[in-house]
N, C-alpha and C positions, 0 to 999 in steps of 0.2 A: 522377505520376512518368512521367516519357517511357522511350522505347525504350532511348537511349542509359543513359541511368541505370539500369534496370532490368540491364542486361544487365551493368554493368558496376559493381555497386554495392556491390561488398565488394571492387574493387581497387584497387590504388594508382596515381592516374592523374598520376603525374609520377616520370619514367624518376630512377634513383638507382645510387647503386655494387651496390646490395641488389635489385633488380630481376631476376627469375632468368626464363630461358628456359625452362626444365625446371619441372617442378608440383614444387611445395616443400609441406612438412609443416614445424610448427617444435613442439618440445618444450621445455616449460619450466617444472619443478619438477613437480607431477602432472599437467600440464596438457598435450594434444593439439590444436594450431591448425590448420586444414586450410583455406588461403582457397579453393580452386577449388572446393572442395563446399561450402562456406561452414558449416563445424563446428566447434565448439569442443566439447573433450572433456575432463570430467575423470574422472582414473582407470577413462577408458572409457566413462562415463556421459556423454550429450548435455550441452551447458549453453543453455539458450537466451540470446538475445542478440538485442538489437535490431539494424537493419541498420547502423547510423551506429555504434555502440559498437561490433558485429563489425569495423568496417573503421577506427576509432580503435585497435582491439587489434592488427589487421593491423600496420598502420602506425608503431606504438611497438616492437611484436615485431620488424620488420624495421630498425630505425634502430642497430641494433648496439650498442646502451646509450648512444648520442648525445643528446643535448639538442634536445628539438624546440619551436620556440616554438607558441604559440599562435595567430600568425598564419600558419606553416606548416602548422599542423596545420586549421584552416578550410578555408585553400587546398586541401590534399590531398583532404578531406573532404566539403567541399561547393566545387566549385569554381566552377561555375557559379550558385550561390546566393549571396543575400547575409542571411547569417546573424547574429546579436549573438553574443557571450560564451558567455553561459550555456546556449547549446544544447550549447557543448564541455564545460562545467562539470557539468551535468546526466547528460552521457553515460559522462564520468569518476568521476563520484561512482559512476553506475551501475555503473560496472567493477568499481570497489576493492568496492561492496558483492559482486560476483557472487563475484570472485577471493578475496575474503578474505588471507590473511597466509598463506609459504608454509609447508613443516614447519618452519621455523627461524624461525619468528617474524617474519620480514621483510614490509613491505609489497613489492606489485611494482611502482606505479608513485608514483615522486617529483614531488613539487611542485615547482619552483623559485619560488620566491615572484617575481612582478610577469615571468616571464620565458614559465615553458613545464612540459612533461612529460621525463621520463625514464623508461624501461624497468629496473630496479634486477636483474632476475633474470636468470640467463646462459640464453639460449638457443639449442637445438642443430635445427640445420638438415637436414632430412631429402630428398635432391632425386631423384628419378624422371625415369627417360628417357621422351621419347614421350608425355608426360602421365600416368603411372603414378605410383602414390603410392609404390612400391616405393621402399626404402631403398637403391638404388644408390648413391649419395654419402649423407656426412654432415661436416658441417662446424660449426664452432664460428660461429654469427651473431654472437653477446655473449656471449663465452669468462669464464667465472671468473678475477681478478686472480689472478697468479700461473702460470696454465696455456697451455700451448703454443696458440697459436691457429695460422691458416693459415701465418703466416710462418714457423714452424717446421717447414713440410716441404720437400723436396726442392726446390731451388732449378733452372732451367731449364739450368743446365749444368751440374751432378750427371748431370740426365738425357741430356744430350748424350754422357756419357762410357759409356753404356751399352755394350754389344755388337750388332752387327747383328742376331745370332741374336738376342737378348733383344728387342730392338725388333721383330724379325717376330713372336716369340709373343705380342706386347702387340696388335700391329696384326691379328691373326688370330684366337688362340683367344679371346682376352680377350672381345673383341665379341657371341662365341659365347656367352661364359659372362654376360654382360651379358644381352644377349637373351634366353637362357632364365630367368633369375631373374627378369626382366621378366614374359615369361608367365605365370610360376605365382603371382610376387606380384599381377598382373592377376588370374587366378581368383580367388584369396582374398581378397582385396579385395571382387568383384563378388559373389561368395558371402557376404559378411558386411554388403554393404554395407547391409540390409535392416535392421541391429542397429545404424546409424550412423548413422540418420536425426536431424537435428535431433528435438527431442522433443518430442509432440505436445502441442497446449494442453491445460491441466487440463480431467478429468470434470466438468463441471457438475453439480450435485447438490441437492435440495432433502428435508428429510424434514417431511413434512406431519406437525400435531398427531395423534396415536395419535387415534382416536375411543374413546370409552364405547360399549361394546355390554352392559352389564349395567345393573342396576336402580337404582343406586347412585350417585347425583349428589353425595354428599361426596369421591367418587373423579375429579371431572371436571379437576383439576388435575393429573391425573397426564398428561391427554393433550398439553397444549403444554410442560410441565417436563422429561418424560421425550426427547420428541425433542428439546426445546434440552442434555440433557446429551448425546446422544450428540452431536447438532450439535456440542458443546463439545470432544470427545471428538476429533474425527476435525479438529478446527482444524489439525491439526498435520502432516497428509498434504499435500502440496506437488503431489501430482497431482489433488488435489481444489479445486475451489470451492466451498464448501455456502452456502447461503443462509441465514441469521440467522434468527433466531426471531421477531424483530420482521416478516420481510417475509412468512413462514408461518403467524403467527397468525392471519392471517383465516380461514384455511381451518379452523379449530377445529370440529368436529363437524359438518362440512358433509360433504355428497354431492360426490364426486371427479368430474366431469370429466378425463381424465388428458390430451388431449392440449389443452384450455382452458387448465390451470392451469398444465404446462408450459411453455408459450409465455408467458403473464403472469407465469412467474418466469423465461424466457429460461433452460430447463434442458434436460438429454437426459437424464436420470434423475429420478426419483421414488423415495422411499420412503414407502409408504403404510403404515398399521398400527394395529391395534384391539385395544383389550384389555378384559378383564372380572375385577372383583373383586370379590370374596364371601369374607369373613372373612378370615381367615388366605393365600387361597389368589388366586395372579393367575395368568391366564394372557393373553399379548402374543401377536400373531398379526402376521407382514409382510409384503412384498412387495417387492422393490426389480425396476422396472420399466425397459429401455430404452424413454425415450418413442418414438426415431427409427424402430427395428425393431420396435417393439410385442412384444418378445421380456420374458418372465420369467424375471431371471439368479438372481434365487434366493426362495423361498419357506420359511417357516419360521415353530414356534410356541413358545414356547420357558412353560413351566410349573413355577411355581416357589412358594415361602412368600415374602408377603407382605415378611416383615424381609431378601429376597434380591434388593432394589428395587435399589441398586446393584448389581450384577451386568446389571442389562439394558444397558447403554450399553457395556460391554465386549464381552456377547456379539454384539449388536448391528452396534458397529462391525466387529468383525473377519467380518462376515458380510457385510457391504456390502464389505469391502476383498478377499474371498475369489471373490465374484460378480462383480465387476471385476475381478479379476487384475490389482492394482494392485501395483508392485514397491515395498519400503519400504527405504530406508536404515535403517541400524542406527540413526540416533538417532533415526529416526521409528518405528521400529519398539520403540525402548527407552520413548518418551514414551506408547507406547498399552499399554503393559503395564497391569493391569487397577490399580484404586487401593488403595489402603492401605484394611485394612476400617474403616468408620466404626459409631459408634452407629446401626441402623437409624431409631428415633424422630430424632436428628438431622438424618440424609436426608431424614427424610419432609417434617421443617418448613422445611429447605435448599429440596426442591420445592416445596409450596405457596408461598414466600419467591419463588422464581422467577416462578410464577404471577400470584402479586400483582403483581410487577413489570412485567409484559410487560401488564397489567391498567393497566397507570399507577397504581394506588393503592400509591404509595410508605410512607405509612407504616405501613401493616399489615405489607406487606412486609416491613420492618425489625424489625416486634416478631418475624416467625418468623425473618427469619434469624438477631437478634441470641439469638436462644431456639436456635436448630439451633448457632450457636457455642458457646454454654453448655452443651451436651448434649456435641457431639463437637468440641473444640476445635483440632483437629491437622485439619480437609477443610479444606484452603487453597480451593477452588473457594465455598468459605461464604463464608468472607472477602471475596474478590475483589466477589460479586454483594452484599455486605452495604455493601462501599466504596458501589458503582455506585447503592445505593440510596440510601445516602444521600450522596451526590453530588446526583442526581437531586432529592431533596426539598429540598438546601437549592437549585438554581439553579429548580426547578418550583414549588415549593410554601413557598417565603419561607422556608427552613430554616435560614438564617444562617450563621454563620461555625464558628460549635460543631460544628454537622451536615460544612463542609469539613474541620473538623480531626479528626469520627472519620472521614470517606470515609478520608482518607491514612493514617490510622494501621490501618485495615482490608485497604487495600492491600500497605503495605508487612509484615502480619501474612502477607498471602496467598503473597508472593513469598517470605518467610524460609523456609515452609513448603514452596514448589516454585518456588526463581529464575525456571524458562524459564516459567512457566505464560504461556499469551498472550491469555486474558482480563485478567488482573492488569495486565501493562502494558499495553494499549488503554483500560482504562480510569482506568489512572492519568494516562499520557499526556495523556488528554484531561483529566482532573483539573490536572495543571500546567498547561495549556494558558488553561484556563477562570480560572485561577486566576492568572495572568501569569508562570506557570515554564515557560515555552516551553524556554527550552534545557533545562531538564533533562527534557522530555519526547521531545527527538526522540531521543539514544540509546535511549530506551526501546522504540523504536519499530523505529530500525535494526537492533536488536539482535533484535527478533520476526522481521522480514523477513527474518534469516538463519533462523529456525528455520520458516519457509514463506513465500516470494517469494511464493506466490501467492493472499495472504488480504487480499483485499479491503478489511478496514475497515479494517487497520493500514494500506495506502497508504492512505485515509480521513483517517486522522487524523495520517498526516504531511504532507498535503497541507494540512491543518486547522492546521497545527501552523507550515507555513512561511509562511502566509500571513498570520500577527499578526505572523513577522518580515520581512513586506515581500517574501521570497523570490518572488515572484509568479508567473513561468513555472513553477519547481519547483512550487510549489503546483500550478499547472494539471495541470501533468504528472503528479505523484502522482494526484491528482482524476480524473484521465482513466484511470490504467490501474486505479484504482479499480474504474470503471465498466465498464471493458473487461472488466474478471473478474467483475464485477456487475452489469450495467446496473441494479439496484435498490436499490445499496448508500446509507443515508441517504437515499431520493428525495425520503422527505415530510416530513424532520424537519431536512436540511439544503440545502446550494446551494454549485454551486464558486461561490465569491465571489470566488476568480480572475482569470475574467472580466470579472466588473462593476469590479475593481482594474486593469485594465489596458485599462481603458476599450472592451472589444470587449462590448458593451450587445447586440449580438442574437447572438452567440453565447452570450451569459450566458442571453438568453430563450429560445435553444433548449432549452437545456439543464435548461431547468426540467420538470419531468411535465407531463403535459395533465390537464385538470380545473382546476375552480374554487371547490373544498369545503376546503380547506387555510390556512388566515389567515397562516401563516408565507410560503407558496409565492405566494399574491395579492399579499402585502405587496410580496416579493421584482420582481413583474412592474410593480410601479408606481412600485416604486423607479429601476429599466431606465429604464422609460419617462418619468420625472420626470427621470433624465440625458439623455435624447435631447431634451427640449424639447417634449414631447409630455403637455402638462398635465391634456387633458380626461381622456386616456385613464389619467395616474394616479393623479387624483382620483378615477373610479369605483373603481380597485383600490383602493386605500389606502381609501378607505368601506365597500368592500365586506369588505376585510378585519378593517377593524373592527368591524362584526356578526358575524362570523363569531365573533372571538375578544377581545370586546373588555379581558381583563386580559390579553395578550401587548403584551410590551415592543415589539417590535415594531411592533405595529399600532397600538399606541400612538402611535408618533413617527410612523407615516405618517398616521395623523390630524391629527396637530400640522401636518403639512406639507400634507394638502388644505385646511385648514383658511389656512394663507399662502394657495396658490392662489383661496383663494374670498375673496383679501383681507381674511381677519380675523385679522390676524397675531397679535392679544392673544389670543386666545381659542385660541389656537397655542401659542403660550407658556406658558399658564398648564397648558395639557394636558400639557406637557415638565416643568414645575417639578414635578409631580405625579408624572411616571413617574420622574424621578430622585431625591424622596426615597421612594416607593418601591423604589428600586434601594438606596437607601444603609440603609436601616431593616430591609430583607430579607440584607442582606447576599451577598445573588447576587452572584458571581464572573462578570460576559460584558465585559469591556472593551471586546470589538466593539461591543456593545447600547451603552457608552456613547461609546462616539466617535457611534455614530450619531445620539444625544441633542444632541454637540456640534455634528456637520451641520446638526440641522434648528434649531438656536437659530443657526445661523449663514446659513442660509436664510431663516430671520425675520427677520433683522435684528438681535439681540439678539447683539452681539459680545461684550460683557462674558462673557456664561453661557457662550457657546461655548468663548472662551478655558480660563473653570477646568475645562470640563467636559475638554475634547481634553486639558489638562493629565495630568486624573486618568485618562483614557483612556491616554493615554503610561506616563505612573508604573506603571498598574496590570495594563500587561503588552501593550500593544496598540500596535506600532510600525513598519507598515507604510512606512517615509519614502517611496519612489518611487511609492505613491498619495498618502499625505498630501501631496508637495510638487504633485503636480499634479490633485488634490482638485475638479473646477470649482466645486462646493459651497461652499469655501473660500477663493476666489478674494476675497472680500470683506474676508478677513482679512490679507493679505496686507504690506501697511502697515504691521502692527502689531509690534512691537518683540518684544512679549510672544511671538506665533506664532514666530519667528526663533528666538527661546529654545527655546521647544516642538518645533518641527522639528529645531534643533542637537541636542537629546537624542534624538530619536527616530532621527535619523543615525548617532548615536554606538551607540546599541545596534543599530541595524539591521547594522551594517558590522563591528561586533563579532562579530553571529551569524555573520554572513556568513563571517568570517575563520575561524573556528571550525571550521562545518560544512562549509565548501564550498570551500577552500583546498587 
């Protein structure tokens, strides 16, 4: 970003009737727009806002409820850039999500279908002399139908007819009384402007597994289950990032390094903590540590009976929010109120149920959570992890189509029981997703990102979510600020596929982890490299990955495919016919896993397989068109009558979504 742009990157750089000389503030419905300190405020409160969507908001705020197209609105925006669509489209969505509907139910900016944007909410203009934010003027910008706007004042020969004397007290004291309201609005201003600061990025936060420090190794599962419930607990704080239980389980009963392990989970806090049980009786011990200051914000043991295990993640969290001096909105503040009591025996097999999971052994898992539901049938948080498990076992562990239809009926148990809970949709979400109900996964999703912008795996899995419907930049974009809040969000178990969809192949290889122990992540690097034209170098992945793990679908098809490279395209083929009736006998739900099946039969040679495979790939929920139509993989298919078909559908649903969500 240059100087010019830096300096000048939340104003409006093309003169207008709405272009004011004097520093303007604009009000509009709870909302505070301040472009020269570049702020948006609601009800007071900062709102954060990207630089390009702060200066879209600008921009629509000052157009007086006007109609602005979308080739205006670029212009204005990036003018010096040459930008596509969907950067405007992306910035807009971001809006409507930040702005929400006002008290009256209204959205604030209209779509005009095939034209542009509109500003729907009246907005009132606050203008300061000398660059003060002082309310010296105020004026109607986008006055409410019906209500007097500028033209209803005092017309310039009204004021001609004034008196001399009247006109010297205007040109004399007024000035005076101008000037000084100026000042003092200046102080108060300067004095509070400490409280008006754009709003700082969220806490980074990780809480490592509790250690065992008693004698008692039937109790070791309370140490990674109890820090994933407060993990669970504290999702809902919008000033926090916590880190997932999947990226803290390694640290399970290991010796803390504190400024090691910070940096490998990219955090400025820790919470570390030990507990000991003996019969009836626990006692938790914590510490939540700034790593940056090496300062102890708060320390605490908290000793209780065994059956009062729910109680730790309540106490818990409100200890780490107390030691932060973290400010809570009332509905975040309503969401952490402690839980409804549960059956203690059901908690307990709820936690090991956890454990198991985070264990990969899926189906143990499931007998204790489906046992901790039969105990305490009303902890929606059981439900939610009993879907996730069996989800899990049917796309890991060949679990079939039975095991999909109780995940969703687990799911939506969990939701009846707490609608906002934001385990339940994340991982229904990704349940429809996996399953080819893409659209009805991404409300699920928008709708968590109001109850905290800033959790990581929900932008995760709507970036996951956009990108089976072809949305491909959104997709990156989700996938990036994913990461932004996470740099370790999915590292080892996923991939922005993004990238490698929009043909930027060493971006995609950056963005992979380093290391070469992962058969999903290898697969991934030689897949890159098999689109750049670099064969040797994807035949060692794709081989190597196959040792690694050789029952992943995955690694499968990239064997089928060094297997072409080493010219034995039969012996290719036969390794594809094999992973796809294991795909079809297992009942696993990845329509991505099968279009990939249809790549590499189309890679081989074998057009006929490719076709029904891409077919059933489309059907089954998997409808990328702006990579499928430009696919280099597929390039062979091209000709064919049948692909034209397959692409016309996968158009038809792609432009559907599109109309839907992004309109």
């Amino acid at each position: 970003m240059g100087r010019k742009e830096i300096a000048g990157v939340f104003q409006v750089r093309c003169k207008s009737a709405m272009t004011l000389k004097t520093k303007a503030l604009y009000e509009f419905d709870k909302f505070r727009c301040d472009p020269a300190e570049q702020l948006l405020c609601r009800e007071g409160k900062p709102v954060s806002l990207t630089p390009k969507a702060f200066e879209i908001l600008v921009t629509l705020v000052q157009s007086n409820g006007r109609l602005l197209t979308k080739e205006e609105l670029m212009q204005r925006v990036w003018p010096d850039s040459f930008v596509e669509e969907a950067n405007l489209t992306v910035n807009i969505s971001a809006l409507r999500k930040i702005l929400g509907e006002t008290s009256a139910g209204q959205q604030y900016i209209e779509t005009v279908p095939k034209r542009g944007y509109r500003f729907l909410v009246p907005v009132r203009e606050i203008k300061g002399e000398n660059g003060s934010p002082g309310p010296a003027v105020e004026s109607e910008v986008n006055p409410p139908q019906g209500l007097p706007g500028p033209a209803a004042r005092k017309s310039p020969h009204d004021e001609a007819q004034s008196s001399p004397r009247k006109a010297t007290w205007r040109t004399v004291v007024v000035p005076v009384i101008l000037l000084a309201f100026v000042a003092i609005a200046t102080y108060f201003y300067q004095a509070s402007f400490s409280h008006r600061q754009i709003a700082p990025p969220p806490r980074r936060l990780a809480i490592l597994p509790f250690r065992n420090l008693g004698q008692n190794p039937n109790s070791d599962f309370l140490g990674l289950s109890l820090a994933d419930a407060v993990i669970s607990k504290l999702g809902y704080v919008s000033a926090l990032t916590v880190r997932p239980s999947y990226a803290t389980e390694k640290y399970r009963n290991q010796t803390i390094d504190i400024k090691k392990v910070a940096s490998e989970l990219n955090v400025d806090t820790l919470l570390t903590g030990g507990f000991i049980h003996d019969g009836d009786d626990l006692r938790i011990t914590c510490q939540l540590i700034d790593v940056k200051t090496e300062n102890l914000l708060w320390k605490g043991a908290f000793d209780l009976r065994y059956d009062k295990l729910l109680t730790v993640q309540d106490n818990v969290a409100q200890q780490i929010i107390k030691g932060l001096e973290l400010s809570l909105s009332p509905s975040e503040a309503e969401r952490l109120k402690p839980d409804e009591p549960v059956d203690p025996l059901a908690y307990e097999y709820y936690l090991r149920g956890v454990d198991l999971y985070t264990r990969n052994d899926f189906p143990t898992a499931i007998k204790m959570l489906e046992r901790s539901a039969e105990i305490g049938p009303n902890y929606a948080m059981t439900w939610a992890y009993l879907g996730r498990a069996y989800h899990a076992n049917a796309s890991f562990h060949f679990g079939g189509s039975e095991q999909y239809r109780k995940a969703q009926s687990a799911f939506e148990r969990a939701l009846a029981l707490q609608p906002t809970q934001i385990e339940a949709r994340i991982y229904m979400a990704n349940h429809f997703t996996d399953t080819g109900r893409v659209e009805e996964a991404v409300p699920l999703l928008r709708e968590a990102l109001r109850t905290n912008p800033n959790h990581a795996e929900i932008h995760w899995e709507l970036g996951y979510a956009y990108r089976f419907a072809g949305m491909l930049k959104e997709s990156v974009a989700e996938s990036e600020q994913a990461r932004q809040l996470d740099p370790g969000v999915k590292l080892n178990s996923s991939t922005v596929n993004g990238y490698l969809y929009l043909r930027e192949y060493d971006r995609f290889l950056q963005s992979l982890p380093p290391g070469n122990d992962i058969s999903l992540i290898v697969f991934y690097k030689g897949f890159a490299q098999y689109y750049l034209g670099r064969p040797s170098d994807a035949a060692g992945n794709f081989a190597h990955a196959f040792e690694l793990n050789p029952d992943l679908f995955q690694a499968q098809i990239g064997q089928a495919l060094n297997y072409g490279i080493n010219h034995q395209e039969s012996k290719g083929v036969a390794l594809l016919q094999e992973t796809e009736l294991k795909l079809h006998n297992s009942g696993a739900g990845d329509p991505e896993a099968v279009y990939k099946i249809g790549q590499a039969y189309a890679a081989l040679g074998d057009k006929k397989s490719a076709l029904r495979v891409l077919r059933e790939s489309v059907e089954t929920g998997f409808f990328p068109y702006p990579y499928m139509v430009n696919d280099p993989l597929l390039s062979g298919l091209h000709g064919e009558s049948e692909f034209a078909d397959i692409l016309s559908k996968a158009r038809q649903r792609h432009e559907a979504f599109k109309k839907t969500f992004f309109s």
